[in-house]
C-alpha positions, 0 to 999 in steps of 0.5 A: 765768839758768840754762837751761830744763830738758829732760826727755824727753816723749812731746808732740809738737814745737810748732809755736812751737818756733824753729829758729836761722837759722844752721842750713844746712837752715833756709837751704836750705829758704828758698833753694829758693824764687824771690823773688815765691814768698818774698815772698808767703810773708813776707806771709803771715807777717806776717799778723795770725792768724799771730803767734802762731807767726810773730813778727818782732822789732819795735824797741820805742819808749822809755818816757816815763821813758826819757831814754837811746834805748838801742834806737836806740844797740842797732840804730844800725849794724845792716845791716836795722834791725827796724821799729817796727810790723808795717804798716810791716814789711809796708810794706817787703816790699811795695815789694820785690815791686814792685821787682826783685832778688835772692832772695839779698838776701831771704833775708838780711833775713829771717835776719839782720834780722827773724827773727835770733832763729829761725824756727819750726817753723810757718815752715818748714813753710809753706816747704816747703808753697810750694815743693810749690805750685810744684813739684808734681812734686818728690814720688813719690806712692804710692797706697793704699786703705783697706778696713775689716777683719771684725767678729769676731761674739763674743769667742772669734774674737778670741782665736783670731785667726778672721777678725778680719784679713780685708778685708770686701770687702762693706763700702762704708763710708768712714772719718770723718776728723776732723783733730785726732783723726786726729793724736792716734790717730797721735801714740800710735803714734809711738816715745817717742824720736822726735818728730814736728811735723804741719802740715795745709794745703789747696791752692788747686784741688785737692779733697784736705787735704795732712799734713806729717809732720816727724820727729827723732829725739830724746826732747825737744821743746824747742830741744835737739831742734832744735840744730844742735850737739852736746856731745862732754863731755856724757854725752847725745847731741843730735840734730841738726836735720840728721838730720830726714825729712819726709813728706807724706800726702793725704787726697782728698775723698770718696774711700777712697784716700790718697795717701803720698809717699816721705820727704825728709831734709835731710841724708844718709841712707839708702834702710832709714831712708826706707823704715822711716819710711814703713812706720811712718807706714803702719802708723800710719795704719789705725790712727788711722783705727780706732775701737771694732769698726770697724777698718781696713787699708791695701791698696797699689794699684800706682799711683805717679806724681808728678803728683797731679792724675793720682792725683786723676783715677785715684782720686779722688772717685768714681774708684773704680774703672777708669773710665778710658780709653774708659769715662771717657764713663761718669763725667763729672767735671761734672754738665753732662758727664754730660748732655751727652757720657755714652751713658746720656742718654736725649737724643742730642747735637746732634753724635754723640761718634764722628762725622767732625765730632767728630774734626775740631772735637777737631783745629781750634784754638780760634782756627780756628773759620771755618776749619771752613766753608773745609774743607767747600768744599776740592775732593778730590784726584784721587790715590786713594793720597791719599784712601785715606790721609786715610781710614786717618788719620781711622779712625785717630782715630775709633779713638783717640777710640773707645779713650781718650776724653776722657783721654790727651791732652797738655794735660790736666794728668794725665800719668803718667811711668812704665809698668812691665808684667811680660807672663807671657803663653804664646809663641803656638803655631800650630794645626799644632803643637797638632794634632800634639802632641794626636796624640802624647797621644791614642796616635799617634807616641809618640816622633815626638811627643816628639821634635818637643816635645823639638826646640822646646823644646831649646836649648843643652843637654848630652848628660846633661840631654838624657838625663835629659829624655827618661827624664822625658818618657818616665816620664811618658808612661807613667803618664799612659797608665796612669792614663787607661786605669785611668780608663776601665776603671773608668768602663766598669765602672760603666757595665755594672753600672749599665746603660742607654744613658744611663750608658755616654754619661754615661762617655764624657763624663767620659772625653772630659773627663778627657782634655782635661784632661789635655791642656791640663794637658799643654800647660802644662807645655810651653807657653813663657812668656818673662818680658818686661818693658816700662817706658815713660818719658815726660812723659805715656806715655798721651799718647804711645799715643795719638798712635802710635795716631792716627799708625797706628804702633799698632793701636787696633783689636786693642791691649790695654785696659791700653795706654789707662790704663783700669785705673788702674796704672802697675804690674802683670802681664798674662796673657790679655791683661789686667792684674792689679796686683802684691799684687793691687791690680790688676783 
């Protein structure tokens, strides 16, 4: 029988579409998982809704005009001999997860046993699915906002290009998303000689719906797109299986934010083929989301973290915006928080949240609860030394509390790895230096002036650029003094023709003015700004703060907001002592 015929489509791959089991990725996505892991995901295989998509083979009893068992003569010497029904299938894999062994003995029944014609596509997926469930910090997640774009008021502005790219930051609407037409308005986006198997799937526990996007780069759907080999005689080239990418995007609940992981290949690629195929999924997702005059944008928020409980707790529903740190008091995750702990409550707490006892019952295991009452009754020491440190460790955590709140701790399952600060911030100058060059700008000491600006900002400098330098400062020294005294020339002018006292103050006014400005003007130019980049590692750089803050290594009391984590970024740059993140993602 001749082979089917493969013609180029622009359908999307099936997921009924099998991958052969000797292929390498198909053996390296099984063996990625432990034994109790591939065992409940066989089961869920062999689930009656899903065999349609996930059939083993089954051995098929003789027909009563049958007289030779050919079936039993085919499977007679075979090493895992297919079952008779799908109970007993499902009979046998249960005793494996009853009884102890080796994945590898799984992974072989199930390539070369029950699925020796192929896994499918749905399979794999499923597969890589289990393996993000059980290593959920395998993935780096980036964050995005979805922000819906102006509506052009008449067709002319959409010729012209007037307005109909900008955000409309007035809009608090939140796209519909319908999976199924989701995926259709995607697809169209996709190049017709790539083609592209979606899978969505909602993990038990957190509010969010993940999409699977497995790409290839072939113009067909059928097994020649999935083929591990290729035709040297043939004039067309087949693309191989091991040449595919994933990517995974989630779409939180009730939130305008989506979160897109980098893409994964099963073989080797490299760094422009992983960002091409993430910059095409972006671009393609506003997209999607569009609909006839309501069109959409996706805006990068500096957030990157591989712990997605964190993304959720930073961006998820009805995290917004920078409540976070000590101001997450404000936003309780339960209804029964914000009765009980938020300052908005008309009712008081039984025990206030910033009070002695607080801070100890934060600090008492759970288990300790009557130790409470032995501490009550403990007698004061009678070192002072002593008694002024129990003091300055319980500020300590009143300020910690005070600073971070309820977040930034260890066991809290949202730690973020990795703080990257860029702090432009100007080099602090005394009030002395200040004082003496706003002399030296007023009309004082000239040189003493420049020569003590020139000595703090001189380094290893030669002769000529010194020189050239010093003809700059000079210049403009000159036609600074010029122009002010042209300026208050001509104010004065004005005063006299106008008359009255009331115009000359106003003059002065406007001179005092002007020449502040040129001061400050002047004292930017000079002012030193060192680029320093600070990057914090860690399994949770939050936490660890927080614990330099309750340890008195850090000062809770004069640190900056962005050191808590209440901006919601692991990227960005201070200035004034608060951040903005990078493409203005920031606050």
């Amino acid at each position: 029988m001749a082979p089917p015929l493969s013609l180029p489509t622009t359908a999307r791959l099936p997921s009924s579409l099998r991958v052969s089991p000797s292929n390498p990725s198909v053996a390296k996505t099984l063996g990625r998982l432990s034994r109790p892991s591939l065992l409940s995901l066989v089961l869920d295989w062999l689930d009656p809704d899903n065999q349609s998509l996930c059939p083993p083979l089954l051995r098929h009893g003789p027909s009563e005009d049958d007289e030779d068992d050919d079936d039993e003569d085919e499977f007679e010497n075979d090493l895992y001999p297919p079952a008779s029904s799908l109970a007993e299938l499902r009979e046998w894999y249960a005793d494996m997860r009853a009884r102890k062994g080796s994945r590898r003995e799984v992974v072989d029944r199930i390539l070369e046993g029950d699925w020796r014609q192929g896994l499918s596509l749905y399979q794999l997926a499923m597969a890589d699915m289990q393996y993000l469930h059980d290593h959920p910090g395998t993935l780096k997640w980036a964050c995005y906002k979805v922000q819906r774009l102006q509506t052009p008021r008449h067709e002319d502005d959409v010729d012209a290009g007037n307005g109909y790219d900008k955000i409309d930051r007035t809009a608090m609407h939140v796209p519909r998303f319908h999976p199924s037409t989701f995926l259709q308005n995607l697809h169209a986006e996709v190049l017709p000689d790539v083609k592209a198997h979606y899978n969505f799937d909602r993990p038990a526990g957190l509010p969010l719906l993940l999409l699977r996007i497995f790409v290839l780069d072939s113009p067909y759907n059928t097994d020649l797109a999935v083929s591990a080999a290729s035709s040297a005689s043939a004039t067309r080239t087949v693309t191989s299986f091991d040449a595919s990418r994933t990517i995974y995007v989630a779409f939180p609940d009730a939130s305008p934010h989506i979160f897109v992981s980098k893409s994964q290949s099963a073989g080797p690629t490299t760094q422009a083929e992983t960002r091409s195929l993430r910059a095409l999924v972006v671009e393609g997702i506003p997209k999607a989301l569009s609909r006839p005059h309501e069109r959409y944008a996706l805006r990068p928020v500096d957030l990157q973290t591989k712990n997605l409980e964190a993304m959720l707790g930073l961006r998820g529903s009805g995290r917004g915006n920078a409540a976070s740190g000590g101001w997450g008091v404000y936003a309780g995750d339960k209804a029964a928080d914000a009765r009980t702990h938020s300052p908005l409550n008309p009712l008081l707490p039984p025990t206030p949240p910033l009070s002695d006892d607080a801070v100890e019952d934060d600090e008492t295991p759970v288990g300790e609860v009557g130790s409470r009452e032995k501490k009550t009754r403990r007698k004061r020491t009678l070192d002072p030394d002593a008694d002024e440190e129990e003091k300055r460790r319980k500020r300590a955590r009143l300020v910690a509390r005070a600073r971070f709140g309820d977040s930034a701790k260890m066991d809290d399952g949202k730690g973020v790895e990795r703080v990257d600060i860029l702090i432009e911030d100007p080099f602090p100058v005394s009030a002395t230096e200040i004082e003496d060059e706003s002399e030296g700008q007023d009309g004082g000491d000239g040189d003493g002036a420049r020569r003590s600006r020139h000595h703090r900002r001189k380094g290893r400098r030669s002769e000529v650029e010194a020189s050239l330098l010093r003809e700059a400062e000079e210049d403009e020294d000159e036609d600074l003094e010029r122009r002010r005294r042209e300026r208050d020339q001509d104010q004065d002018e004005e005063a006299d023709d106008s008359g009255g006292d009331q115009a000359r103050e106003m003059g002065r006014r406007a001179r005092d003015r002007d020449r502040d400005r040129d001061r400050d003007r002047d004292r930017e130019k000079w002012t030193w700004r060192p680029r320093v980049r600070l990057s914090l590692h860690g399994p949770h750089v939050f936490a660890g703060i927080r614990q330099l803050v309750e340890a008195g290594f850090i000062d809770g009391e004069r640190m900056p907001g962005w050191m808590t984590g209440e901006d919601g970024v692991t990227r960005g740059a201070v200035r004034s002592g608060r951040i903005k993140g990078f493409k203005g993602s920031g606050l």
